[in-house]
N, C-alpha and C positions, 0 to 999 in steps of 0.2 A: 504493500500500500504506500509505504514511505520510500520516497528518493534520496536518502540522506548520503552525503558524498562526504568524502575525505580531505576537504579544501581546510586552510588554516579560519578557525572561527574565534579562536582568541581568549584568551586565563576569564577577562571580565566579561564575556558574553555568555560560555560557558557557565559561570559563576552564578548569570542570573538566570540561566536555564533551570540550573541544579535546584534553586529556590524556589524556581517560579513553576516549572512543568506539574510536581508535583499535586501541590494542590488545585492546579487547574484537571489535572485528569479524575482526580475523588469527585468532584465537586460538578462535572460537566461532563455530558456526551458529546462526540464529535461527530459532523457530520460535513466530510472535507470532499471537494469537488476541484478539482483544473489544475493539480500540483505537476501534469505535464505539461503546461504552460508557461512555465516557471524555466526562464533561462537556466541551459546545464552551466555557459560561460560568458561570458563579457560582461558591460555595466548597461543596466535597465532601470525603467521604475517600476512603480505599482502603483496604481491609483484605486482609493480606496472609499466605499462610504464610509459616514462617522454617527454611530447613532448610541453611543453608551461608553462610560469612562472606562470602561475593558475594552474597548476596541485592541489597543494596543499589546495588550498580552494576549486576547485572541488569536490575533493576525500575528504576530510574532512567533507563537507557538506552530500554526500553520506552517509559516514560510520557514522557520528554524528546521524543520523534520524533511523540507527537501534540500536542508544542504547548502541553501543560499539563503543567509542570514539576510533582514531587512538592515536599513539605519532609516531611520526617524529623523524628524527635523525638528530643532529647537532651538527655541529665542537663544541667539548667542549669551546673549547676560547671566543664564542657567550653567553655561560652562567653567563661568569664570573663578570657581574655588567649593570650599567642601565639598562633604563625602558626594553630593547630587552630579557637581561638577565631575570628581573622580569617575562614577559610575559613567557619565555620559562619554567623557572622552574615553575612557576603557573599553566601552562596547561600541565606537566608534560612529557614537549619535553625529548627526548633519546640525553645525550651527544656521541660522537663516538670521544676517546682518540687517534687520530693520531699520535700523537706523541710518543706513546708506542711500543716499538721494536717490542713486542707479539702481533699479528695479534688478536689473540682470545682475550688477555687481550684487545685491542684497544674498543670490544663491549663488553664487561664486564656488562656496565649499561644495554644492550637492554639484555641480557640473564637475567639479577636481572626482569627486567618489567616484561618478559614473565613469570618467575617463579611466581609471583608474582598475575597472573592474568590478565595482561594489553596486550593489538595489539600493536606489533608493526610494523610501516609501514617503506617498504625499495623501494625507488626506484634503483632499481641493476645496472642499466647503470650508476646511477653514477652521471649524467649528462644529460641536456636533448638531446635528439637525435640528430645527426649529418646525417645522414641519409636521402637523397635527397629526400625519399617518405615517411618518417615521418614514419617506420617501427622499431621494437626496437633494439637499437644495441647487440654486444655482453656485457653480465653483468659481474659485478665485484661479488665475491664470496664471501660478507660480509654478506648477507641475509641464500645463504644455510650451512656458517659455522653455524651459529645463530640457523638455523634451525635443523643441524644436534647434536648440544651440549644441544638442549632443548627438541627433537622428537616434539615441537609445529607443530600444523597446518599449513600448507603456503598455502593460499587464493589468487589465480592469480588475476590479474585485469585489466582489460584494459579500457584507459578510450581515450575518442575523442569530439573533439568539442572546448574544448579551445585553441587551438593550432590555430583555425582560427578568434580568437577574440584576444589571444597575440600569433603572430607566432615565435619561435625558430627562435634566431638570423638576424629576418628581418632585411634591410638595414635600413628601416625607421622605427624610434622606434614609432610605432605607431599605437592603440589600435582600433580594429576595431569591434566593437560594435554591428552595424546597417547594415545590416539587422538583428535582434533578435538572437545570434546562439544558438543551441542544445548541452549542455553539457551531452556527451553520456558515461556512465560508466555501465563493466558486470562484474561482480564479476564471477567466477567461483571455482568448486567443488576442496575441496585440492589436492595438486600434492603429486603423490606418489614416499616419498621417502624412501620409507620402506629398499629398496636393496639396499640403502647407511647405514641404523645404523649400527654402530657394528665395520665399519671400519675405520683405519687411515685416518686424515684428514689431509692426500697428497694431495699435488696440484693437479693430476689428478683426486682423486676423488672430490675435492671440483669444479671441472672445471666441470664433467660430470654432478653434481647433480645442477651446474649451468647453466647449459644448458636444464634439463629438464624445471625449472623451467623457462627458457624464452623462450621454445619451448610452454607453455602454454598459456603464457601471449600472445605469439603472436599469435597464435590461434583463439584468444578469441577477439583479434583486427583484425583479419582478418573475426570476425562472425560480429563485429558491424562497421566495415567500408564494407561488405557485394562486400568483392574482397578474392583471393588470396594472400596469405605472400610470399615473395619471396621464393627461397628454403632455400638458402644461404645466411643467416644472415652476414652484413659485423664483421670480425674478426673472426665469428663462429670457435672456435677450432675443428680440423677434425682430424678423426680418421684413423688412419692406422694398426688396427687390428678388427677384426671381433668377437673378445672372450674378448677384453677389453674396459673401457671409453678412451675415445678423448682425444688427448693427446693434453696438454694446447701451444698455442703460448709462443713465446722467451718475449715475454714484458707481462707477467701473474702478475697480483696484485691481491692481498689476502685480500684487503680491498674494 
């Protein structure tokens, strides 16, 4: 079932496997889909929804067992000292320089990873869903810059099931366990963004090749929650010509 390969994964990634797999397999069933999708070598992303504060050890657990460990992105300022900081540069988390005027420069490190050989994972919303039915919102455009300055693979993925053991923004902070849930993740076949290289990375095209990519993701959650996605993603930028990309909303962020 698992691809798990012999590539070096590193003292502190290992570390927080050893901690972390554990109680996530007591505690959760699995039900894993598209792990031959999952680059054997080079550098890729994963583009992922966000609908519950496990996302991240979810989808970690997932992609750790084929062998090609994720890295994360996080606010640079989290890197800069204690044990938080240790941990992230250990298991070689993605800083994202906010603070840099240069949109492109802000991923700077996640385009070094991908050259480099390493996944990196983006969740494009941003944020986790706000979304009354737990559907993905519309994405910020820091994954298909990323992906358009490296031609890397982007790997959709949709994942379900933690979302009803920690729910997004519930009123009561409170972890619901029991009955045993199914953490459900599908990886699916790269998006094609071929009729994006080549050109200026203008906010409309970074908006349309952002849109492919969360028309996939949603797709692929609308095959393991085993319903329909709505049509109209909230925010979804819509298009008013027929011979060009969708032309981006007045509140468009580049990060």
């Amino acid at each position: 079932m698992f691809r798990v390969s012999g590539r070096r994964i590193g003292f502190w990634y290992r570390t927080a496997a050893v901690l972390c797999k554990p109680p996530l397999v007591v505690l959760f069933k699995r039900d894993w889909h598209g792990m031959e999708h999952i680059p054997a070598d080079g550098g890729f992303i994963t583009a992922i929804n966000h609908n519950s504060y496990l996302d991240p050890l979810s989808y970690a657990h997932f992609q750790y067992n084929t062998g090609r460990v994720p890295r994360f992105l996080a606010k640079a300022a989290l890197f800069r000292g204690g044990f938080m900081g240790t941990m992230l540069r250990g298991t070689g988390q993605i800083p994202v320089y906010r603070e840099s005027t240069d949109a492109a420069n802000a991923f700077r490190a996640a385009v070094d990873a991908i050259n480099k050989g390493e996944c990196v994972a983006f969740y494009p919303e941003g944020t986790l869903t706000r979304d009354p039915d737990m559907w993905p919102m519309r994405g910020k455009t820091g994954a298909a810059r990323v992906a358009l300055l490296t031609k890397a693979p982007v790997i959709p993925v949709a994942q379900w099931g933690a979302n009803e053991a920690v729910p997004p923004y519930a009123k009561e902070k409170r972890v619901r366990l029991f009955p045993r849930k199914t953490l459900k993740v599908l990886a699916g076949p790269p998006v094609d963004l071929s009729g994006f290289y080549g050109q200026e990375p203008t906010a409309e095209v970074l908006r349309a090749a952002t849109d492919v990519i969360m028309d996939a993701i949603t797709d692929l959650l609308s095959e393991v929650r085993g319903e329909p996605a709505p049509v109209h993603r909230p925010g979804r930028a819509i298009s008013t010509s027929t011979d060009g990309p969708p032309l981006p909303l007045a509140d468009e962020e580049s990060k």
